[in-house]
C-alpha positions, 0 to 999 in steps of 0.5 A, spaced: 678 390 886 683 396 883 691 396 882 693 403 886 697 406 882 697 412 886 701 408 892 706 412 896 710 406 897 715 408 889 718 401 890 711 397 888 710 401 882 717 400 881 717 393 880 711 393 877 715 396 871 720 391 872 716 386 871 712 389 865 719 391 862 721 383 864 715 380 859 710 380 865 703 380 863 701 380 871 706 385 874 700 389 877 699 384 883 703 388 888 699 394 888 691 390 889 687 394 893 680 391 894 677 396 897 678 402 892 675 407 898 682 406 900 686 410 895 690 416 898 688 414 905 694 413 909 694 407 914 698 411 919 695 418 918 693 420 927 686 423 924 683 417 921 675 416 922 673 411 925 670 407 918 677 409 915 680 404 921 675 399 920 676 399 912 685 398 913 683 392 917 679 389 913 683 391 908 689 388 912 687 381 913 684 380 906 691 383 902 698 382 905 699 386 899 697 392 901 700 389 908 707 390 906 706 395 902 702 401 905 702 398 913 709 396 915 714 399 917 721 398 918 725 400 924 731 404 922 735 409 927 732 416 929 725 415 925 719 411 927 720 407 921 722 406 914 716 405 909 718 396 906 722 397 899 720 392 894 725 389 889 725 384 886 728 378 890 724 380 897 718 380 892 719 373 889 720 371 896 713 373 898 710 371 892 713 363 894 710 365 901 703 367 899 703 361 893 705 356 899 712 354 895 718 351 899 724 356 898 731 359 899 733 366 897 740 368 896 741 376 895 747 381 897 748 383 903 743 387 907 738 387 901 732 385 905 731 377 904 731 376 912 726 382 913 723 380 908 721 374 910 720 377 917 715 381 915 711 376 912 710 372 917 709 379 922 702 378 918 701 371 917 702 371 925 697 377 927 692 377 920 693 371 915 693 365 920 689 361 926 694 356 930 699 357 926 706 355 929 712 358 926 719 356 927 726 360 927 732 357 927 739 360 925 747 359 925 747 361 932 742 362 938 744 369 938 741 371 930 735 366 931 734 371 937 735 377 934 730 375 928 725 374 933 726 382 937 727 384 928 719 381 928 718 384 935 720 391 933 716 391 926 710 389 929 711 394 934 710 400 929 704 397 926 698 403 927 696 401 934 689 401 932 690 393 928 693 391 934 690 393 940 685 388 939 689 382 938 692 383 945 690 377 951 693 377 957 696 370 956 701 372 951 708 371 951 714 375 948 721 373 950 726 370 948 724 364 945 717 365 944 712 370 941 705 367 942 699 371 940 693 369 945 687 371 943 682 367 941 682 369 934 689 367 933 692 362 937 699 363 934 706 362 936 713 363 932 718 359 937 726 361 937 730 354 937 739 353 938 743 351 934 744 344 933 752 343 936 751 334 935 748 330 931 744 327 936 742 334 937 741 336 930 737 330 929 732 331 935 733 338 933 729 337 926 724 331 928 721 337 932 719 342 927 712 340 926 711 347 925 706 349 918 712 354 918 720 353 918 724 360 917 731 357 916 735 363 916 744 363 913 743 355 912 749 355 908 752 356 915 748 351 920 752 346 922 748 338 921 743 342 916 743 336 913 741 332 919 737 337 921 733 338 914 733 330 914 729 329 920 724 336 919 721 334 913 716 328 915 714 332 921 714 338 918 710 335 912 704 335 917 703 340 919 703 343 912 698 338 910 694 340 915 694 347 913 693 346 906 686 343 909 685 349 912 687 354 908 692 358 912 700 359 909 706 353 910 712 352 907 720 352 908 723 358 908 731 359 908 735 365 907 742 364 906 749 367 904 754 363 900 759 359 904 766 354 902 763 349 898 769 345 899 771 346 905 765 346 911 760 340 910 754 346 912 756 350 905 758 344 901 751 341 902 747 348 902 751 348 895 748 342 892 741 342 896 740 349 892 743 347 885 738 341 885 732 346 886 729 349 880 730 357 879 725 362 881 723 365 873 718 370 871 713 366 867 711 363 874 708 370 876 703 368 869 702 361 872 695 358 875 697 355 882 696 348 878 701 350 872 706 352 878 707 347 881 707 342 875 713 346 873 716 345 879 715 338 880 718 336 874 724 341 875 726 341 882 729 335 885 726 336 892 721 341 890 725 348 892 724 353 888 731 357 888 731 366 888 737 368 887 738 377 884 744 380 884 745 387 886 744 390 880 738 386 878 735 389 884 736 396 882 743 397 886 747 402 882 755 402 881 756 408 886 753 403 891 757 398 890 764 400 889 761 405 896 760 396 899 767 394 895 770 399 900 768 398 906 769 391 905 775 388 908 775 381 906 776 379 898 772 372 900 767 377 904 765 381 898 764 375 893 759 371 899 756 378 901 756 381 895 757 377 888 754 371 891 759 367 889 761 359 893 768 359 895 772 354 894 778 351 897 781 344 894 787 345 892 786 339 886 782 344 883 783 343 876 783 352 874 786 356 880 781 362 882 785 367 877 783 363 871 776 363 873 775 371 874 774 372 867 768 367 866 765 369 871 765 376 868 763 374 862 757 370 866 750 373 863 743 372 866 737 369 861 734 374 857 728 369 855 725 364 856 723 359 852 717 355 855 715 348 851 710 344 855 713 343 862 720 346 861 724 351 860 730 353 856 734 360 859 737 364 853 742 369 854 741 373 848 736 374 843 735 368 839 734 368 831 729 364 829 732 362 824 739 362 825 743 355 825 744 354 832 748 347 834 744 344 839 748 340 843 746 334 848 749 330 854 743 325 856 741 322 862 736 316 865 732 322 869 733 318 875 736 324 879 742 322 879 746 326 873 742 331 868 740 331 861 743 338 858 741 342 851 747 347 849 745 352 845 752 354 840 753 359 835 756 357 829 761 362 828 764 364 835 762 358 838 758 362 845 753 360 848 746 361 846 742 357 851 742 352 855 737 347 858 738 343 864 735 338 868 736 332 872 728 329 872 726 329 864 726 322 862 729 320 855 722 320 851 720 327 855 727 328 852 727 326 846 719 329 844 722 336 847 728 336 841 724 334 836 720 341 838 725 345 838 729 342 832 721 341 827 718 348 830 722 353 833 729 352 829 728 349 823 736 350 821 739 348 827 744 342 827 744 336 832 749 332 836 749 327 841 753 324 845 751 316 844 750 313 850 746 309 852 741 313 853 743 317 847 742 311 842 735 310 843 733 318 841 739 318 835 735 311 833 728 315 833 730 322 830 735 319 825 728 317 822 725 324 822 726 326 814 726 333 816 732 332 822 736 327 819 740 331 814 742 336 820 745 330 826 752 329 827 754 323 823 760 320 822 763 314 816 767 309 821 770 303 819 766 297 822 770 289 821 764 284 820 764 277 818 762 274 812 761 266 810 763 264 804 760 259 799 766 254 801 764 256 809 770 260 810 769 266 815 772 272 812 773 279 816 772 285 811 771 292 813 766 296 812 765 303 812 758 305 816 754 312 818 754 312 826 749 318 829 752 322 835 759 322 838 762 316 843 765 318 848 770 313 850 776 315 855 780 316 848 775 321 846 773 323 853 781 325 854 781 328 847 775 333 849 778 336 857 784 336 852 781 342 849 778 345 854 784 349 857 785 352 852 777 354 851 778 357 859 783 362 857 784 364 851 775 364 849 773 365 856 767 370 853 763 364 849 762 361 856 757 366 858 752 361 861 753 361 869 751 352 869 757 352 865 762 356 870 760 353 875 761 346 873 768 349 871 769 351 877 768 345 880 772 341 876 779 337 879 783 332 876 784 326 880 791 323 882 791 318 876 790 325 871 783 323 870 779 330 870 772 329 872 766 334 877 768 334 885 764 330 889 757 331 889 758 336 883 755 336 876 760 336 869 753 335 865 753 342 861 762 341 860 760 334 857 755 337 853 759 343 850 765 339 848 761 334 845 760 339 839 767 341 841 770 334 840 765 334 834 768 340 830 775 339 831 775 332 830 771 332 824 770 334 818 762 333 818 761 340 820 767 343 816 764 340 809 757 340 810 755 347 814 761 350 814 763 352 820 770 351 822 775 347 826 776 353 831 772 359 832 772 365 828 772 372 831 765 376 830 765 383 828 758 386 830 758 390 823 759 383 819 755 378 821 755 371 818 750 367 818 749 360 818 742 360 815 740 356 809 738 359 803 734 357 796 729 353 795 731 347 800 731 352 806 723 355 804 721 347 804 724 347 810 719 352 813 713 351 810 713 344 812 712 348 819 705 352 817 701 346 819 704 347 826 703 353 826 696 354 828 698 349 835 704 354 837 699 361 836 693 356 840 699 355 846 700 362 846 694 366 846 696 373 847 699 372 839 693 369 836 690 372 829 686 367 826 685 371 820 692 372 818 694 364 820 688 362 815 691 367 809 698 365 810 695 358 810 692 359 803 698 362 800 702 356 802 698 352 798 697 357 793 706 357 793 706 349 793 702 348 787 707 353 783 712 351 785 715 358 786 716 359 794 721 363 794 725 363 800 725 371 801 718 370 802 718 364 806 723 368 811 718 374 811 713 369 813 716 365 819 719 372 822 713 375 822 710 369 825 715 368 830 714 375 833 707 374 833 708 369 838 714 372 841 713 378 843 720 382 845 721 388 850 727 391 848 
């Protein structure tokens, strides 16, 4: 097996590049080539030998790689077809489809999601399967149709000489129906009608017993609930059938957004995808067992979500103001082209104006930092060393509400990172606060709401001696009892040190009290695209309560405010850490930092040596064992003097953090 690096397919080395530059140790997948033999020989080349033909199509059945990248061609007007153009969404999803992962892709418009798709099951039905049943299904009869002639036409532009042996006599081609019946295939995609009862919508989904269900525009399916409902069980049989077998399954969907408030279809697209965990490029790194564990512990319903935008994919500026122009309809160009759900409710607590700037200032993450099952999404740099506020808003992990990690700058008050996630229970998430608070940010602040949830894990890392001095606290007057020698009751307040912030109606009031003005007058610190979207889905109900719409979430919101609330309400910050009631302005020339200085801060990170070792081992691409053994024996050396200077200890753990980290700048 070789990479062909000599493909004339540029797309592949293209994103090839991408991947590396994103971090990707496996970013050469897509050019695989197992018979080297191959190199330079052109599938479609009329002068082809004999053996030259045997080899592509043994190539072919083998490779759905080299399929895509040297075989298939796309029909367009005036040629006899375009070679595939990879990009990085089309790629995800045919990376889901060939490890057997339930997904749905959303990509602007005419950026290859449905044809990618098309194309995978064009080798699947003539190469990759045997009895196999495919099922395509649209907003209306008319586009199912027309997916299915998109699948007739590529196929017909394979080179004759990988099809001619695989026609029967008996097979089908129409409308409904393409079935390959050669007794080495025996494969069948079936075009079904849309759904127009929910009496049909549940028949409809109870006859999917299809390995393979393509669901394309599911943001526009009317019933898609019922339907979804109902095909899972029937699918799920078929799929597990195929797992035995060793031949391809899973649940495809496409779609573009739609109102998320207004249709019943795009409302419930909208929260059956923000329910699902976000398609990373650490999955391309993953054994399938580790995939899958990630995905079982991030996903509520076991989807993975692609989503790229146009300038992700490799669109340029010119292209997209040359789409902008041709694009009539303003809502048009938000679906089709940003990506972005509508939304019509006329109790929204943020008119739509008020939203632009945010989702302006929205960034995609830069990094992620992966410790254990989990994943926090940077969208900056990190600094090590920086005294981030990590803030926290808890939830059971039942499902039902997510448990939220906000990553906050101490100086302007902008989103660094965040985590979230519905299934993560309390011990789980208690561990990975203590991870991230002990190994990788060993100045960072902590404060978390005191809920239920939140008390039990303010209980346990308010004894951890080397997180303790950084949690929010607060001295509150507390009325007890008191029986004295004569056996009166006497009241007496008393001041006591409670950990966390209550988030009473009181509080709760005062923290959405803030919030406008954080909206439209610090519109950039919001950065984080959870954020946005938890603002955008804000109402306030006719009693003045503010909270998240039906179905929605208002997790990340609760868990910024609550260092909000925290830092203007409070002097804890102010006195301690010197951070501010508001925030300050950067200047990039100047920045100011947080980070601990003196012998204190060089304790701190000593501290961390001993886990040093466990994080190398984790990482294994950043192991040094010569450099980890001396750095271990000058700690010792530094602890007996009792001269570790701080400089040093910042020298150290920098020049250990970027022999785990590995940046690509």
């Amino acid at each position: 097996m070789i990479y062909d690096i000599h493909t004339r397919n540029k797309s592949f080395l293209k994103v090839s590049q991408q991947l590396r530059q994103k971090g990707v140790k496996n970013n050469k997948f897509m050019l695989v080539l197992y018979d080297e033999r191959l190199v330079g020989v052109n599938p479609h080349d009329p002068n082809l030998t004999a053996v030259e033909k045997a080899r592509i199509n043994v190539e072919v059945r083998r490779n759905r790689w080299y399929f895509l990248r040297e075989v298939v061609r796309i029909p367009t007007t005036g040629s006899m077809g375009i070679p595939y153009e990879l990009n990085l969404g089309n790629l995800a999803q045919s990376f889901s489809a060939w490890k057997n992962l339930n997904f749905i892709s959303l990509l602007p418009r005419q950026q290859g999601k449905t044809i990618g798709c098309i194309c995978d099951d064009v080798w699947v039905m003539n190469f990759g399967s045997t009895n196999c049943q495919i099922i395509y299904l649209n907003k209306q009869f008319p586009d199912a149709i027309e997916n299915g002639r998109r699948y007739k036409n590529i196929r017909a532009l394979l080179p004759e000489y990988l099809i001619k042996p695989l026609r029967s006599k008996d097979d089908k081609d129409n409308q409904i129906e393409k079935y390959n019946a050669h007794e080495s295939l025996k494969n069948q995609i079936l075009i079904k009608s849309s759904a127009t009862s929910t009496e049909m919508a549940d028949k409809l989904g109870r006859g999917l017993t299809s390995a393979i269900v393509y669901i394309d525009e599911l943001a526009f399916v009317n019933h898609n609930k019922i339907i979804y409902d109902a095909c899972v069980p029937a699918w799920k049989t078929a799929a597990e059938n195929a797992a035995k077998n060793g031949v391809p399954y899973g649940l495809h969907f496409t779609t573009t957004p739609n109102n998320k408030d207004e249709a019943k279809a795009g409302k419930w697209a909208y929260q059956f995808i923000h329910a699902q965990c976000r398609f990373k490029y650490q999955f391309y790194d993953m054994s399938d067992d580790e995939l899958k564990d990630f995905i079982k512990h991030n996903s509520q319903n076991n989807f993975v979500w692609i989503q790229y935008s146009w300038q992700e994919i490799g669109r340029s500026q010119q292209w997209f103001e040359d789409m902008k122009q041709q694009m009539s309809s303003l809502s048009k160009l938000k679906r089709e082209l940003l990506l972005e759900w509508t939304k019509s409710t006329e109790n929204g607590l943020f008119h739509e104006e008020d939203l632009v700037p945010i989702y302006n200032g929205v960034k995609d993450p830069v990094f992620n930092l992966k410790i254990g099952k989990y994943m926090i999404d940077f969208y900056e740099k990190p600094d090590f060393l920086e005294r981030y506020i990590m803030s926290c808003d808890v939830s059971g992990g039942t499902g039902k509400d997510n448990s939220v990690i906000t990553f906050i700058d101490p100086v302007d008050f902008h989103i660094v990172a965040d985590f979230r996630n519905p299934k993560i229970d309390t011990d789980d998430f208690r561990r990975l606060i203590e991870e991230l608070m002990s190994m990788y940010f060993p100045n960072a602040l902590l404060v978390i709401e005191r809920n239920s949830y939140g008390k039990n894990i303010l209980d346990y890392l308010m004894k951890k001696p080397n997180i303790e001095p950084r949690m929010f606290r607060e001295l509150r007057n507390r009325t007890a009892e008191r029986v004295t020698e004569d056996g009166i009751n006497v009241k007496q307040k008393r001041k006591t040190l409670v950990y966390g912030v209550d988030t009473t109606s009181s509080s709760r009031k005062q923290m959405f009290d803030l919030l406008p003005n954080i909206v439209h007058e610090e519109a950039a610190s919001i950065v984080s695209p959870r954020l946005a979207e938890d603002i955008a889905n804000l109402v306030e109900l006719p009693n003045g309560r503010i909270e998240a719409d039906e179905d929605a979430h208002d997790d990340n919101i609760m868990s910024y405010l609550i260092f909000r609330w925290a830092v203007y309400y409070s002097e804890f910050f102010k006195q301690r850490f010197g951070i501010g009631h508001t925030p300050s302005i950067k200047d990039p020339s100047k920045k100011r930092s947080f980070r601990r200085t003196g012998s204190a801060a060089a304790l701190d990170l000593t501290e961390k040596i001993n886990h040093i070792e466990r994080k190398v081992n984790y990482t294994a691409s950043a192991y040094d064992r010569q450099f980890i053994e001396a750095l271990k024996v000058q700690e010792m050396k530094d602890q007996a003097s009792g001269d570790f200077e701080y400089a040093q200890s910042k020298s150290t753990h920098n020049s250990l953090l970027d022999k785990i980290v590995k940046w690509n700048d």
